[in-house]
C-alpha positions as CSV (number, residue, x, y, z in Angstrom):
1,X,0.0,0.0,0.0
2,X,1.1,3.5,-0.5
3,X,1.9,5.6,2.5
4,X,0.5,8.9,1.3
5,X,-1.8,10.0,3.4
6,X,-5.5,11.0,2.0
7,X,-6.6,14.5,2.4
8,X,-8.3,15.4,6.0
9,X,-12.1,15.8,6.4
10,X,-13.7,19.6,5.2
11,X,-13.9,21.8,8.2
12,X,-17.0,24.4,8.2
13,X,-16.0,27.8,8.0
14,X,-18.4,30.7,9.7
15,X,-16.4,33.7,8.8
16,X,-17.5,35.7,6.2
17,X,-15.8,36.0,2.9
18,X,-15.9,34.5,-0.3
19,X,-16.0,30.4,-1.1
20,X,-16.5,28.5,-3.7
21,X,-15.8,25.1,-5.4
22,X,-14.2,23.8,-8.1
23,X,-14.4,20.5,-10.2
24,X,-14.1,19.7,-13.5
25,X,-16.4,18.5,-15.9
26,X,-16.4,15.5,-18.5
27,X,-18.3,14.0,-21.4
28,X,-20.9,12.9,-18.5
29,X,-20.9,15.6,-15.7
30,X,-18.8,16.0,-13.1
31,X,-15.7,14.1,-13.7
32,X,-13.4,15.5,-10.9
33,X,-14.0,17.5,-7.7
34,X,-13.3,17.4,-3.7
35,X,-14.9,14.6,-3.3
36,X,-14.0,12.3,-5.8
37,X,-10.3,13.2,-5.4
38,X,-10.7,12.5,-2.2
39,X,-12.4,9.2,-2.8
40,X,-9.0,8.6,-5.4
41,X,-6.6,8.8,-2.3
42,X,-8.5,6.9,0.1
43,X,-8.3,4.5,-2.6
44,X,-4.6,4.8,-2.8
45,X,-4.4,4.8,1.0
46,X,-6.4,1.7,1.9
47,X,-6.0,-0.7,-1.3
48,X,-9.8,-1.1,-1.5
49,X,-12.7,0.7,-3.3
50,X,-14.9,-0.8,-0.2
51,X,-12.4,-0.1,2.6
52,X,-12.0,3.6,0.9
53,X,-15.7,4.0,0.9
54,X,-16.6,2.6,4.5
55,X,-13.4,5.7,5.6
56,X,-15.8,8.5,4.0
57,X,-19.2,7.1,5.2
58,X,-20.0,6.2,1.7
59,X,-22.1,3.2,0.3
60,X,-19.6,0.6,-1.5
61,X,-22.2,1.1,-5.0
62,X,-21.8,4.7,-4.7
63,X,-18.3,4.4,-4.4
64,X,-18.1,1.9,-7.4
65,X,-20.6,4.3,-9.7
66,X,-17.7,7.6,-8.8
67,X,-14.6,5.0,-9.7
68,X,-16.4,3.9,-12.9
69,X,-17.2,7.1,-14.0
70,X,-14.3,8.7,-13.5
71,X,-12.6,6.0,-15.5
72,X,-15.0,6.0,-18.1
73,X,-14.3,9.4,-19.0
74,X,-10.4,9.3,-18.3
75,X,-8.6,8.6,-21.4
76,X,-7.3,5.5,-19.4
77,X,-8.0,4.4,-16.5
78,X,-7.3,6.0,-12.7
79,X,-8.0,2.9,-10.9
80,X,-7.0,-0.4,-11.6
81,X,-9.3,-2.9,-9.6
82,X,-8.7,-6.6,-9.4
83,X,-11.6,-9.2,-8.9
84,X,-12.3,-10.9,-5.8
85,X,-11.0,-14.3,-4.7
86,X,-9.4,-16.2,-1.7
87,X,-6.9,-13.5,-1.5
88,X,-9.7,-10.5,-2.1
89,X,-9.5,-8.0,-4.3
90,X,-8.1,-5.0,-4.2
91,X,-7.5,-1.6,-6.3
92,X,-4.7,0.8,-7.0
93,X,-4.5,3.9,-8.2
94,X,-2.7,4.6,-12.2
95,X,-0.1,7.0,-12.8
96,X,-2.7,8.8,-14.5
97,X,-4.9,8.5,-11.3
98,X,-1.9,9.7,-9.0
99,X,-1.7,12.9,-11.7
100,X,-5.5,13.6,-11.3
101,X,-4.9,14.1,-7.6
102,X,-1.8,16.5,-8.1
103,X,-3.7,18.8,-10.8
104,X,-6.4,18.7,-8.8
105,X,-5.1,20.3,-5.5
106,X,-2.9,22.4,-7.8
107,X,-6.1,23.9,-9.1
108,X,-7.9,24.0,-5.8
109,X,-5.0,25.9,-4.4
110,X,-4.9,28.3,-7.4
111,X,-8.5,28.9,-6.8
112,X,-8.6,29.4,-2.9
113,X,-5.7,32.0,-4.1
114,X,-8.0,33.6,-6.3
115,X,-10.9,33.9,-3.8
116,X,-8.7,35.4,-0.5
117,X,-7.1,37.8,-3.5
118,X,-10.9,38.9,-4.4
119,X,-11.9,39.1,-1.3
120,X,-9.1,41.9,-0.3
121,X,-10.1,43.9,-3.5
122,X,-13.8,43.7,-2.3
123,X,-13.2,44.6,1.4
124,X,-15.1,41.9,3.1
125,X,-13.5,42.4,6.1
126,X,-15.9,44.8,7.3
127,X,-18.9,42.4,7.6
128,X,-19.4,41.1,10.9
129,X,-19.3,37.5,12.0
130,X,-22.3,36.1,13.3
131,X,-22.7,32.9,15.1
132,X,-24.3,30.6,13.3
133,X,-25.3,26.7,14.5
134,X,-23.3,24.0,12.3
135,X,-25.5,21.8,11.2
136,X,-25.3,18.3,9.6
C-alpha cells in the first residue's frame, strides 16, 4: 500500500468572505471534484474501493458508480481494480490516477488563491461575523 496519506475531512468555516468550489467536468458531468479526489486517495491509501468507501461514510455502489465514472471518461484508467477471490480483491490507483490528484489540488490551491485575492479587492473584512449553529 502507498503511505501517502488522504486529504483530511472539510472543516465548516463561519467567517464571512468568499467560497466556492471547483471541479471539473467531463463528457458525462462531473468528472473531478473534492470529493471524488478525495475518494482517489483513500483508494490509494487503503488498497480497497470498499475499505475507501466505509473511511468516508459512503455506500460501496456509490463508491463503485464515482470510480467507474471517473474512468469511463479518463482517457485510461485512474483505478485499476482486481476481482475478488481467496486472496480478495483490491485496487490501486494509475499514474494517470496519481496525476488527477496533483492537478487537482494544484487547481484548488490556485482557486482558494484567487478567492482570499478577491476578497481583499472587495473589502469583506468589514462584515461582521455572526454565530451561526453547524448543522449536519
Amino acid at each position: 500500500m502507498n503511505m501517502k496519506k488522504s486529504h483530511p475531512k472539510k472543516q465548516q468555516i463561519f467567517s464571512p468572505g468568499l467560497r466556492g468550489r471547483i471541479w471539473i467536468d467531463g463528457p458525462e458531468g462531473t468528472f473531478l471534484g473534492y470529493g471524488r479526489i478525495v475518494l482517489l486517495e483513500r483508494v490509494r491509501e487503503y488498497g480497497s474501493i470498499s475499505q475507501a468507501a466505509k473511511s468516508m461514510d459512503m455506500s460501496y455502489r456509490h463508491a463503485w458508480e464515482l470510480v467507474a465514472s471517473m474512468n469511463g471518461q479518463a482517457p485510461v484508467p485512474l483505478v485499476e481494480a482486481a476481482t475478488g477471490g481467496k486472496g480478495g480483491g483490491g485496487a490501486r490507483l494509475s499514474d494517470d490516477g496519481e496525476k488527477a490528484i496533483d492537478l487537482f489540488w494544484k487547481l484548488h490551491a490556485d482557486f482558494q488563491t484567487f478567492l482570499a485575492e478577491e476578497e481583499k479587492i472587495l473589502d469583506l473584512s468589514k462584515i461582521k461575523a455572526k454565530k451561526r449553529a453547524k448543522t449536519n
